[in-house]
C-alpha positions as CSV (number, residue, x, y, z in Angstrom):
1,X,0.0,0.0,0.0
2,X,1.3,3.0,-0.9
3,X,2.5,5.6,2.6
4,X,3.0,9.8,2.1
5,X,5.9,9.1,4.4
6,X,7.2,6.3,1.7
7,X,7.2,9.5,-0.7
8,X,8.5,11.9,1.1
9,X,11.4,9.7,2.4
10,X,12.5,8.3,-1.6
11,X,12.2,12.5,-2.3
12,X,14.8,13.2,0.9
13,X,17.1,10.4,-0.2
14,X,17.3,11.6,-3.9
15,X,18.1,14.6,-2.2
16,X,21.3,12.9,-0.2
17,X,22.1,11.1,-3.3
18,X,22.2,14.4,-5.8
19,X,24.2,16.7,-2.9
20,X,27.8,16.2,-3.5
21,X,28.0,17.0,0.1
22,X,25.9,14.5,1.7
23,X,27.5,10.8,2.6
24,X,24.1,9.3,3.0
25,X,21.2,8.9,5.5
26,X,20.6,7.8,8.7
27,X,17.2,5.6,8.1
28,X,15.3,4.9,12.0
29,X,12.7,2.5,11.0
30,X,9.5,0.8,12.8
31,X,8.4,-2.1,11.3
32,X,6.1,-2.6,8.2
33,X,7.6,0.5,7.0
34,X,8.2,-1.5,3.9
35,X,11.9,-1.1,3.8
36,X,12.1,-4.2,1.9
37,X,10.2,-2.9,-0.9
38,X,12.1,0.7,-0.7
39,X,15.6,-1.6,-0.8
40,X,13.7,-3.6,-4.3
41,X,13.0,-0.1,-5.8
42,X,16.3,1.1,-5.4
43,X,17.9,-1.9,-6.8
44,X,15.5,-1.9,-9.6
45,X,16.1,1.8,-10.6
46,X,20.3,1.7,-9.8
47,X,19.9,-1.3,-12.1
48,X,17.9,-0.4,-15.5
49,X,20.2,3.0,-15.1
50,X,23.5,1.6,-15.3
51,X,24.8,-1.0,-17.7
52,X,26.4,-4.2,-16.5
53,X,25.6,-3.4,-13.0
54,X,25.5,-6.8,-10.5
55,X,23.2,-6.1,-8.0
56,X,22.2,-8.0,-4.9
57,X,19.9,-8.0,-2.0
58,X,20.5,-9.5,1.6
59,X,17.4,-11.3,3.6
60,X,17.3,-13.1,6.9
61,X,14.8,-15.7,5.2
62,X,15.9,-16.8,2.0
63,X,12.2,-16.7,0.7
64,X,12.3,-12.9,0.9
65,X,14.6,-12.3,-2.1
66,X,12.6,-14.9,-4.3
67,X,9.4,-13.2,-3.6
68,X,10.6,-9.5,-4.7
69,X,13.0,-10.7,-7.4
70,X,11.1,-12.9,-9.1
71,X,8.9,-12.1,-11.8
């Protein structure tokens, strides 16, 4: 389901990714936040951007990664 905060956090983090002067963020979560899914996005849009690009993604279950990767 789609969150406002979900929004406004991807908006912030573009922010920290185009300011040459930011290292990064410091993401405090609670759960079903839907972190997983933000992590998927990400991946997704690093990979169709860049060529040749091996990406990954790290789960405690190894269900997780078959269920978002999968298509």
């Amino acid at each position: 389901d789609f969150r406002a905060i979900q929004n406004e956090l991807m908006i912030f983090w573009e922010a920290c990714k185009a300011d040459p002067r930011s290292v990064g963020m410091i993401y405090v979560k609670n759960r079903r936040m839907g972190a997983s899914f933000l992590s998927v996005v990400e991946l997704l849009e690093s990979g169709t951007i860049n060529q040749d690009k091996i990406l990954g993604i790290v789960s405690k279950k190894d269900v997780t990664p078959k269920k978002y990767l999968t298509v």
